[in-house]
Structures are given as structure tokens and as C-alpha cells.
N, C-alpha and C positions, 0 to 999 in steps of 0.2 A: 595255277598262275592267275595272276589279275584278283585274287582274291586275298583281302586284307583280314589278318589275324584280331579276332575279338579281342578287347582288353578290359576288365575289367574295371567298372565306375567309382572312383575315390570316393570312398562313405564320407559323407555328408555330417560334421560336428553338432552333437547334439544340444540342444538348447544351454543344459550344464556346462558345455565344455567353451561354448560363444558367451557365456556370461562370464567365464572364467576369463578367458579371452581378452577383455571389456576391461573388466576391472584391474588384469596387468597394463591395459594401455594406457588404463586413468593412473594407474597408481606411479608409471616412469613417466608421464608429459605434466602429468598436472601437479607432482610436489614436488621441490628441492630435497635434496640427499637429505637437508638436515629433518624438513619436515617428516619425511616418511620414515626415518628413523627414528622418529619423536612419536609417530602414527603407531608403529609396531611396538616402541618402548609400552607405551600404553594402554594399547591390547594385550599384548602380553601378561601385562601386569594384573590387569583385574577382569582374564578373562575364567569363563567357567569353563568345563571339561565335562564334556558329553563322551561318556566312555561306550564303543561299542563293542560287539562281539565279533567282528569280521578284524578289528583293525586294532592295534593296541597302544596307538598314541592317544587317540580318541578325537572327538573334533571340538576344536576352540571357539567360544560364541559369549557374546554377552546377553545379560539378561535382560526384560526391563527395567528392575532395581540398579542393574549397573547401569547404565545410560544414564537414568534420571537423577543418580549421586554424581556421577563424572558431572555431568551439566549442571549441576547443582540447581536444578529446577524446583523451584518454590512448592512446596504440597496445600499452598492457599489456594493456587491459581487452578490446578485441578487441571493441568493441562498435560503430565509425566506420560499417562496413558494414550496422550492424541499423538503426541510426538512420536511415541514408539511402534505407536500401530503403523505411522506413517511411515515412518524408516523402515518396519520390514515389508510394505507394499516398492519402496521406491528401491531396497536391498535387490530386487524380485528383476532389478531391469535389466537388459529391455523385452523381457519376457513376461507381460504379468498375470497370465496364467500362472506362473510357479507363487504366486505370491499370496498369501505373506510367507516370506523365507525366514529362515534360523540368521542371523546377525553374526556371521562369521565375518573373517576377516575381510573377503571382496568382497562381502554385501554391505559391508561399512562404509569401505573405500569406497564404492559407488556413492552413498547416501552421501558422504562426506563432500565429493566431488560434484554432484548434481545439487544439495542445496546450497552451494558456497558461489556456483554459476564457473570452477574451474573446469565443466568438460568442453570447452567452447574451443579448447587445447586440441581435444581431440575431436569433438565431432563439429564438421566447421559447417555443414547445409541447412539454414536457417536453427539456429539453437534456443530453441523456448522451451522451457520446463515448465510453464503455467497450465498446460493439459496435465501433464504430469502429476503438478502438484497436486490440480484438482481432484486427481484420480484417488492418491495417495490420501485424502481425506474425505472422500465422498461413501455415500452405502448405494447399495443396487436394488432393485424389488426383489423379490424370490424368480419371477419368469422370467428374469435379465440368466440368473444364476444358473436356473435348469434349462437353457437355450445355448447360453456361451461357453457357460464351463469357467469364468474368469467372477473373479471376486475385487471388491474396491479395499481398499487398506480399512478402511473401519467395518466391512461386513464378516468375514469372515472370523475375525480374530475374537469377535465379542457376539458375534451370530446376532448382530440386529439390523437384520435386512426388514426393510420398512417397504410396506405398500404401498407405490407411488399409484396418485388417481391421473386417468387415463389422459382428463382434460384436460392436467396441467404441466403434463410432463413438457420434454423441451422441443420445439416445434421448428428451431431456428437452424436446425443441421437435416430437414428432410430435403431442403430444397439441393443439397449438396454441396453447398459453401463452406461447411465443416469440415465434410468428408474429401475436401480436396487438402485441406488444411495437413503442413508437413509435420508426421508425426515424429518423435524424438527418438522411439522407440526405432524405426525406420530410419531414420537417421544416424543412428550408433550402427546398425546391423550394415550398413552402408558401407559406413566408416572401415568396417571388418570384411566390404566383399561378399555379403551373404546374406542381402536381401529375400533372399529366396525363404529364409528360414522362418519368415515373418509369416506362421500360418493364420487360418482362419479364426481358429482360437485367441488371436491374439487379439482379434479386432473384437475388443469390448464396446457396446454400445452407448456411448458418455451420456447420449438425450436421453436416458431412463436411471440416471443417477443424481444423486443431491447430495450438499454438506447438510447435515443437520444444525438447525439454526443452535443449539448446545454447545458443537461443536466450534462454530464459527465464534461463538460470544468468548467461550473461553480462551481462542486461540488468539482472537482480539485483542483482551485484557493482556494478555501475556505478552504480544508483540509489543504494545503501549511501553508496559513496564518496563520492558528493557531496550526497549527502542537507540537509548544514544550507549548499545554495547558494543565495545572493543573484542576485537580477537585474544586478547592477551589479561582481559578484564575479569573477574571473577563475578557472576551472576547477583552475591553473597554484597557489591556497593551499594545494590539497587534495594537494599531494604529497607531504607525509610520509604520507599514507596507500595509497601509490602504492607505496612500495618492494615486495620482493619479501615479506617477511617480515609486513609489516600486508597483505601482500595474502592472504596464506594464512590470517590474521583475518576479514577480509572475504567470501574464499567460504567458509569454515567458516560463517558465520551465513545466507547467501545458499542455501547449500543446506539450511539448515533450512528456512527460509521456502521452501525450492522443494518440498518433502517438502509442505508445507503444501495445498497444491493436490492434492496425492493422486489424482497421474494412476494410472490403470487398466492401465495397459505403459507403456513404457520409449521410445514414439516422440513424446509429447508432451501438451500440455494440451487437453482439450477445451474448450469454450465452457460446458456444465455445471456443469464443474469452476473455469473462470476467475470468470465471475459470480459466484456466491456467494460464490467465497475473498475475492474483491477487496471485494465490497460489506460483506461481512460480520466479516472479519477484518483487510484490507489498505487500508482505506478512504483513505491518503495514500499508495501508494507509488510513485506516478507524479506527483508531485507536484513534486519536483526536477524535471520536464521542466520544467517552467512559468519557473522563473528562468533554464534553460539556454536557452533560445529566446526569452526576452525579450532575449536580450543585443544579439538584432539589432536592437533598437529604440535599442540607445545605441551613438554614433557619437564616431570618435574628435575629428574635424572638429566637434562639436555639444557645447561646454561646459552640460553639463546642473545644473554642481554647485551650491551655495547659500553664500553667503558666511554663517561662522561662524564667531564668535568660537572661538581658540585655546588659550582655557584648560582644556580637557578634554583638550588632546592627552597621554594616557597612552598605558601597555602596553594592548594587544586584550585584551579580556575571553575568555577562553578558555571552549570550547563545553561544555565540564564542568571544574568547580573543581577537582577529585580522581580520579585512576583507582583504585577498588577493587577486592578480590578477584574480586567480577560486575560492576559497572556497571565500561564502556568506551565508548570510543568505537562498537566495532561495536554493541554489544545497545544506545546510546540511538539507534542511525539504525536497527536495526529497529522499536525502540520508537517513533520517529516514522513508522512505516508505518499504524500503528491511531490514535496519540496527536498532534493538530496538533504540529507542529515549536518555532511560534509559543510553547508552554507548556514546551518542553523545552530550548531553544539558550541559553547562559548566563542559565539560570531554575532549576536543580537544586542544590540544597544538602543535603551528606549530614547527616541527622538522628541516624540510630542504624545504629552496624555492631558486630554481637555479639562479633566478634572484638577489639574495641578498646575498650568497654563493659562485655562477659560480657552471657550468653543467660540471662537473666532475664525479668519481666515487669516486674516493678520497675522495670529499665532502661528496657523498653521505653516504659513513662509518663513516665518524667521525661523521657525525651529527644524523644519524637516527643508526648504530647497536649497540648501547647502548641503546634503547630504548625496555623493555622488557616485549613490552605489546604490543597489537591489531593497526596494522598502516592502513590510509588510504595513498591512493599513486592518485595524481588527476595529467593531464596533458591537456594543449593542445596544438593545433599547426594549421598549415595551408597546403594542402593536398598538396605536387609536381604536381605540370604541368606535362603532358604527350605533346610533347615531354619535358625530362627534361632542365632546362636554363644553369646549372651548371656542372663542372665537379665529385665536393663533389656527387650532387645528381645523377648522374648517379654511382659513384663507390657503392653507398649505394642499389642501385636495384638493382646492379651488383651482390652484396651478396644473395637474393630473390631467390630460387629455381622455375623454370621454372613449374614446374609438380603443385603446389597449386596454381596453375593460376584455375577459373571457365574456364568449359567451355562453352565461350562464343566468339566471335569473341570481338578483343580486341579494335578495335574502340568501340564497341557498351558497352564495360565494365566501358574504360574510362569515356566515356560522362554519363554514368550513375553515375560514382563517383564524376563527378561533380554538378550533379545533387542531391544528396543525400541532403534530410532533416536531423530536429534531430529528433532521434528515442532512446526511452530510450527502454533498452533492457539488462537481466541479467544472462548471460550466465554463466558456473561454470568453472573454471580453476583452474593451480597449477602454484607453482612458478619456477623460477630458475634465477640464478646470476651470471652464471662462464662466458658468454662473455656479456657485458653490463648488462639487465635488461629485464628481462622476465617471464610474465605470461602464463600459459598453454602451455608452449613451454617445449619436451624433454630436457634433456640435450644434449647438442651440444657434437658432435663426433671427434676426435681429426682425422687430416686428414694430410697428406704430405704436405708438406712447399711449393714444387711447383704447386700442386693442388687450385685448386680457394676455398674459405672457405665461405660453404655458410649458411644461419641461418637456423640453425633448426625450424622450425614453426610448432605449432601445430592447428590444426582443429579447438578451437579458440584460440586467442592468441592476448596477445599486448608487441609489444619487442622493446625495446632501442636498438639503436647502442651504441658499449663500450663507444664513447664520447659524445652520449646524446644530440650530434645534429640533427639525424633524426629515426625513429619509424614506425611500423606499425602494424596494428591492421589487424586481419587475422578472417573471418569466413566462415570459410566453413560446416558448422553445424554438425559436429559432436559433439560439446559442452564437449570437454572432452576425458579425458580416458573414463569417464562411462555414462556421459549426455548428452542427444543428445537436441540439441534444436528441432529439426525437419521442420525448416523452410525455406523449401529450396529457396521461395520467397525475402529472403533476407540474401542470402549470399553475402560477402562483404570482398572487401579489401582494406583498405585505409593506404596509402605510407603518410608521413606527416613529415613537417620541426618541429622540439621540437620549441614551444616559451616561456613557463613555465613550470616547474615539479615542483609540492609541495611535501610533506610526511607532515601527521599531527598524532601525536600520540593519543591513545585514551585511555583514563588513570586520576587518579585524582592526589593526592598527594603525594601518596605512590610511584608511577612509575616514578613521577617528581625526588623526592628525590631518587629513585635508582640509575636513569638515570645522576645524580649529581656525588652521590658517584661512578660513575666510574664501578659498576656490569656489568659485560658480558665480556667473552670473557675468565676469568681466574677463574681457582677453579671449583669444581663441582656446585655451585651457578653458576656460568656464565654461563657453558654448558648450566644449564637450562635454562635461561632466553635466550640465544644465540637461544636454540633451539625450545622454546615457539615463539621467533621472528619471526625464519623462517618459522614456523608452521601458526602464521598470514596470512603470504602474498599470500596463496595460498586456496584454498577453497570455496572463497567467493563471486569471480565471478568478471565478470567487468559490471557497470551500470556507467548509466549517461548522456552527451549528444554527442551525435558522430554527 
């Protein structure tokens, strides 16, 4: 008596069987009846059969040849192999010791659900995939692999685990701000009740990992190119931008944005360096994954479409109305890396280009402040010679206060200005207009008539002179009144002659026809849209190619 009967302890599900788990909970929350019947039609259809000896159905799996014909992915772009390495590191979750897995059905569903951003259905305690992602295309040293037991989606599957040097590995997760950081992996297993299951093993070391810079250019190029795709769209529209000649458009831009990330050597990205750029500067450009992996949700056996009247059947709205001297095709798919896509694909109408107007300010109000919606403002130019050749280009330095010089000795500032690549990079500013044109610049101070007038410039900033013949972009990294970029490795000032200013409105038909009937400026209707305009110009930062 008083003694209680032992019971034995319910075995504990093993990683297989939590993974299986997982991907039924993804596969009933996160698609409609019709999608995942659309999901199975298509596996089914072009999967392979892995026959074994134990078992006589055999087990279903695609290969990477099927993936990268379903997706109909380009063989220019050289990207079939990154894509697929990644999907069977990401197939592998939330377990990524198992990985890279065989691309069976619930390793699909997952990959499916995790690039598309539908597990947010099911796992609801902070849901970020961008560890994830990084994982899924990063490689590891050799003493990550013989310590952890866990592999990155690119080391294994092609065995080019690369040597990271000691100095440069990631130094930004010893302090522990990483490692408190909520993992997603932990988070599904949550989701399931069975945190417990999350061993040792799992905890892969991310600060002795990198993308290789290979890896990142072509994955680049390829985002670019299909950037304004559809779920429902075939890969197969986008090939005029496929040829040889718009391809050498596309990595021209691709390896700005890869400069962007401001790797430390020349063997790849660190996690450091990935985080912040992506959160901070890059916040859509994995985004295009999402429509390309939903394709598998639409089958060709599965009439998904809606009977609509055919009186709209016109010509396709084309994804920009006009190519200008800057705005193209490539810089509005980098511009949809920071700016929703959603507000840019046949939403752009060019308001004011100085070369087809004249570089006035004059110009610049009649044609863009009736416009009472979200502007982009694109410029370039050519930087002044130090010493300058011109008397114009000297009176314009003349106005540059002394004191936002770096310090550095000014021979050694020059020749580094002209030395400067392109660096995409997206710093936060505000606006002003009272002398010329100016972002993140205070308002200029009203000063004695005999005193020299010089520009107010702020921490960063990009300012017109009032006649819009010369400009200069200013960073000294304070990033703001409240944002600091913190990069003191590339603070910058470039002096530059204007040789283009666009304004392109960002707006459909309704701002078209406002901007017609003449709104802005009178009546309380005007205030507002006068002062929603103003409110555009400032906030959103400057990106692009300097």
C-alpha cells in the first residue's frame, strides 16, 4: 500500500516521424482543397520512383532535372543547381541535421510552404525564414562539419566546404544577441509540443558560415530577371530579358546590389553582413521566390480560371510605360527589392525628365506638385574633378561647408572618390525644397546678404543646387535624424555635374485623373494631396547606384 505502480514512459517521436508531422500540418492550414490537389496532381505526375527492397511501392521523389523543367528555370542564369540544393536543405526542416533530404512529397510541401511565407498559418511565435534561408545557401568550414555533425544546403550536396580564415569569420553572435535570437526551427517544433526534440545537433553554428559570393551573383541575376513574376505566370514571358545583351544589364545591376552587402574578402557573405542588408535595405528580394514555387500549386489537369466577360481583351499593360535615360527595366526590379513590387509593375508614370522639360525648378512644380501620390526622384551625373576645370563648378563647392569634410587628408579623400564602385546602399532621410532640392538636409537658415550662403547638409543627404546643374550626395553616417547606418567604412561625399533628373509617379488611374483635373494646391482637397506629396519625398531613403 501507498505505493504507486510504474508506468511506462511514451517513446518520444523521432525526428522522421516530427518532420512528417510538420508537413501534414502545413499541408491542411496552409492550401486550399483546390491547391493541394493541384500540389499532388503534379507530383504525382512527373515524380520518379525510387524502388526499394523492403517495400514494393517504392518511394516518390523529384529529381533536380524535375524541379528545374517544372520551374522552367533558365539554363543562362546558372542558378537550377542553387535552387535545388536549397530546397533539399530547407525539405530537411526543422531538423537540419537530416539535411539535404530526397525531395519527397513532405519535403516539397515544406520547401513549398516556407518559401511562399504560408507557414506563418501554422507556426505563429515570431516567423522569420531569413536564418533559414541563409542557411539553406550558405557552406560551412570542414571543423563546423567534424564538431556539429550538421551541413549547409550548399556543402554537402557538392562537397565544397571552404576554409573560413579565423579573422574574419562572424564575430557579431559571440556577444549572444544572435543566439537569443528565435529560431524557426524551434519554433515549428513548438508549434508540435516537442521542443524537447531540438537536440544539440541541431544547433548549427551560422558565425562559421558564408554564401559564396558565386552563389549570391547568380542568385541575384535571377531574382532581377523575374522579379515582376506572377503565381500563375510562366517563367518562359520573361525572355527578352534572357538574351545575352539584357543579361549583361542584369548582372551589371546584380552586382551592385552584391557590393551592397560589403563582404570583408572575396570568399563570401557572412550572416553579419546578410541580416542587416536584407532587413534593412533589401527587404523584398526574395520575394519573387514566392510566385515561383507557388506555381506548383496550379496544375495543368485543375481549370482554376473564372469566367470573364471579354471585353477588356486588349494589348498587356506593359511593366513600365517608357524606357528613360535611368529608369529600365533593370533599376525598377532593383527598386522593387526595398519598394513592394505591388506599387511599381504597371503603376509608374513619368512625371518630369529635365532633359525633355529643361532643369529648372519651375519645371520641376508644374509637372510633378500636382501629382498627389508616392514619387520616385532618380538622377545622375558625373563627379567634379578635383582640382575643379570651371568657374560654375567651383562657385557650387564654394556653397559646401568646410566642417562635413571626413576626416581624412584631402588628397587621399579625392582619389578615393574616384575610385568608388557602385554600391547599392539605403540610407533613411527626409525632405526639403526651400533652396533647390533636398533630401535629409535641415532646413537652410536665412543668413545676411553679405555673408557667403552655404547648404545646409545633413549626415546623409542628396541636394540640388536651386538651378539643377550641380549636386551632392553627402554621408557621414549618421543616417538621419534617428538612423544611423553605422558604417563608418564607407562614409562618402560625392560633388557631381546633374546630367538627368527624372520624377516618376507611383499611382494608377485614379491619381492620373486627379493630377488632370488640376487637385493640389487650392481647397482643403489640395492641402491634402499638397501635403501627402510632401510627405512622400521624405522617409524612404536613397538607394540605387552611386
Amino acid at each position: 500500500m501507498g505505493q504507486a505502480h510504474s508506468s511506462k514512459q511514451p517513446a518520444q517521436p523521432s525526428a522522421e516521424e516530427l518532420s512528417r508531422c510538420l508537413a501534414q500540418r502545413f499541408a491542411d492550414q496552409s492550401f486550399s482543397g483546390v491547391e493541394l490537389y493541384s500540389f499532388k496532381d503534379n507530383f504525382r505526375t512527373l515524380a520518379d520512383v525510387h524502388k526499394s527492397k523492403t517495400s514494393r511501392a517504392g518511394l516518390l521523389y523529384w529529381s533536380e532535372d524535375t524541379l528545374i523543367k517544372f520551374l522552367a528555370i533558365p539554363d543562362c542564369l546558372e542558378v537550377g543547381a542553387i535552387l535545388f540544393c536549397a530546397a533539399s536543405y530547407i525539405g530537411a526542416f526543422p531538423f537540419p541535421s537530416l539535411a539535404p533530404v530526397v525531395l519527397d512529397f513532405e519535403a516539397l510541401v515544406k520547401v513549398v510552404v516556407i518559401l511562399t511565407g504560408r507557414y506563418k498559418s501554422v507556426i505563429r511565435r515570431r516567423p522569420d525564414s531569413l536564418r533559414l534561408l541563409f542557411r539553406s545557401l550558405a557552406v560551412y568550414d570542414r571543423g563546423v562539419h567534424q564538431e556539429g555533425g550538421g551541413n549547409g544546403g550548399m556543402g554537402k550536396e557538392k562537397g565544397n566546404e571552404v576554409d573560413v580564415d579565423v579573422s574574419l569569420e562572424d564575430k557579431e553572435g559571440e556577444g549572444g544577441e544572435d543566439e537569443d535570437e528565435d529560431d524557426l526551427s524551434l519554433a515549428a517544433l513548438d508549434a508540435l509540443d516537442a521542443i524537447e526534440a531540438f537536440g544539440h545537433a541541431e544547433k548549427l553554428n551560422i558565425h562559421h558560415a558564408r554564401i559564396p559570393l558565386d552563389i549570391m551573383r547568380k542568385l541575384i541575376a535571377f531574382l532581377l530577371a523575374i522579379a515582376p513574376l506572377r503565381p500563375s505566370q510562366p517563367v518562359a514571358d520573361f525572355s527578352d530579358r534572357l538574351t545575352p545583351d539584357a543579361l549583361t544589364g542584369v548582372r551589371g545591376v546584380g552586382e551592385c546590389i552584391l557590393r551592397g552587402f560589403r563582404c570583408k574578402d572575396e570568399k563570401g557573405v557572412l550572416y553579419s553582413d546578410f541580416k542587416p542588408t536584407i532587413k534593412k535595405s533589401l527587404p523584398y528580394m526574395f520575394t519573387p521566390l514566392e510566385p515561383l514555387f507557388e506555381h506548383l500549386l496550379f496544375s495543368k489537369n485543375v481549370d482554376m480560371s473564372i469566367a470573364t466577360p471579354s471585353n477588356n481583351s486588349g494589348p498587356p499593360i506593359p511593366l513600365l510605360s517608357t524606357e528613360c535615360q535611368i529608369m529600365d527595366l533593370n533599376l525598377l526590379g532593383q527598386i522593387s527589392f526595398f519598394i513592394p513590387g505591388t506599387h511599381l509593375w504597371h503603376r509608374l508614370r513619368l512625371l518630369y525628365a529635365g532633359s525633355e522639360t529643361g532643369f529648372s525648378m519651375g519645371s520641376v512644380e508644374t509637372k510633378v506638385l500636382k501629382w498627389a501620390a508616392p514619387t520616385l526622384l532618380l538622377v545622375s551625373g558625373i563627379r567634379i574633378p578635383f582640382p575643379v576645370e570651371t568657374h560654375a563648378q567651383q562657385a557650387f563647392l564654394d556653397r559646401i561647408p568646410l566642417r562635413c569634410i571626413p576626416k581624412c587628408p584631402v588628397e587621399t579623400f579625392t582619389q578615393g572618390l574616384l575610385r568608388r564602385r557602385r554600391v547599392f546602399d539605403l540610407p533613411a532621410g527626409t525632405c526639403a525644397r526651400d533652396d533647390g532640392i533636398g533630401f535629409g538636409s535641415p532646413m537652410q537658415k536665412l543668413k545676411n546678404h553679405c555673408s557667403q550662403s552655404y547648404l545646409n547638409l545633413g549626415p546623409v543627404s542628396l541636394t540640388f543646387g536651386h538651378s539643377l546643374e550641380y549636386g551632392i550626395f553627402q554621408n557621414t553616417g549618421g543616417g538621419g535624424a534617428y538612423n544611423s547606418t553605422g558604417d563608418e567604412d564607407y562614409y562618402t561625399r560625392d560633388v557631381f555635374e546633374i546630367e538627368e533628373i527624372e520624377v516618376w509617379g507611383c499611382g494608377g488611374d485614379s491619381e492620373a485623373e486627379t493630377e488632370g483635373s488640376g487637385v493640389g494646391g487650392t481647397g482643403s482637397a489640395g492641402a491634402q494631396a499638397d501635403y501627402a506629396w510632401e510627405g512622400s519625398w521624405g522617409g524612404q531613403g536613397f538607394g540605387g547606384r552611386c
